[in-house]
C-alpha positions in Angstrom: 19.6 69.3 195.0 19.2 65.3 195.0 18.1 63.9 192.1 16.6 60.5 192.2 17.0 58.3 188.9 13.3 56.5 189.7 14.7 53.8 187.2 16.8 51.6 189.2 16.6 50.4 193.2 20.3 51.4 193.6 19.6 55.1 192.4 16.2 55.0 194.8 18.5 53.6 197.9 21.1 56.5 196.8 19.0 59.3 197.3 17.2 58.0 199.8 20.9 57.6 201.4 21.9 61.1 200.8 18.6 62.3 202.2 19.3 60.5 205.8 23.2 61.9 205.8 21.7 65.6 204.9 19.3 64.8 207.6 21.8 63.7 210.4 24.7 65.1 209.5 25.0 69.3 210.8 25.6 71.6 208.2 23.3 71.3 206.4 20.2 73.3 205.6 17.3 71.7 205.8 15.9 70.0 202.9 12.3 70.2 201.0 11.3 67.2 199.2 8.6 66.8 197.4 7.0 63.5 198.4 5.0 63.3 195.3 7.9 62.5 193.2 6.8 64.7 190.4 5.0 67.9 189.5 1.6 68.5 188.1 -0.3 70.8 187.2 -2.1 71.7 190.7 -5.3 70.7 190.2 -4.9 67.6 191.9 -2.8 66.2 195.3 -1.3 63.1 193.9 -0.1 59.9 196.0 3.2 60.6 198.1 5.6 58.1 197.2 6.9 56.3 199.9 10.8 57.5 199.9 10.4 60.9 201.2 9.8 59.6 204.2 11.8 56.3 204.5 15.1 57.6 206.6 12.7 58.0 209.1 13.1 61.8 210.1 11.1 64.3 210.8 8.7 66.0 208.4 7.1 69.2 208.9 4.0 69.6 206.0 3.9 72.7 203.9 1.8 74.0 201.1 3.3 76.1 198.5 0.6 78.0 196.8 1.2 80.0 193.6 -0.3 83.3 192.4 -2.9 83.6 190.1 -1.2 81.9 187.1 2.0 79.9 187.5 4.3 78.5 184.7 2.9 75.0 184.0 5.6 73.0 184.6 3.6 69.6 184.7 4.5 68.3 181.4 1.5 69.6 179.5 3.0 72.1 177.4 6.1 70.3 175.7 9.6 71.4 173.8 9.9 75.3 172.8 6.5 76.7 174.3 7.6 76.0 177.9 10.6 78.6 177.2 8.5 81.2 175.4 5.9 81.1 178.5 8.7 81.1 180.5 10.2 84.5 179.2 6.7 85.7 178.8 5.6 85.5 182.4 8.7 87.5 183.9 7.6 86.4 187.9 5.6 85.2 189.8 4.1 84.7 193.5 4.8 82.0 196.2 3.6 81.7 199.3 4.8 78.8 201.9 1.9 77.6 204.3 
């Protein structure tokens, strides 16, 4: 996992540092990044921001589409609830496209 700290220009030109070596160097399994930066709550395709795609490689699109009702993740249900859902909906589906 990379994180990206979105706070500073030196943790952006990290990541996007550690993406390029994970890119180049062999070894390594190849990496999904999510180009929107953030998740939501899939009822809308957001802007990509720009650094997923800065180093320059190359990028093979996929969709990842849920089953009938995922976990919202997005941010819209805060603290404690997220958890309870969480243990509530034991699984779900994923398909990659």
């Amino acid at each position: 996992t990379i994180f990206v700290d979105r706070r500073t220009a030196e943790a952006r030109a990290e990541a996007a540092n550690t993406i390029k070596r994970r890119c180049l160097e062999p070894g390594w399994p190849r990496l999904l990044v999510f180009p929107e930066g953030t998740v939501t709550n899939g009822s809308a395709l957001i802007q990509f921001r720009p650094g997923a795609f800065a180093v320059g490689e190359a990028v093979q699109p996929v969709i990842l589409r849920y089953g009938t009702r995922p976990l919202d993740v997005s941010g819209a249900v805060r603290g404690y609830e997220v958890f309870l859902y969480a243990m509530l909906q034991p699984a779900n589906s994923l398909s990659v496209e």
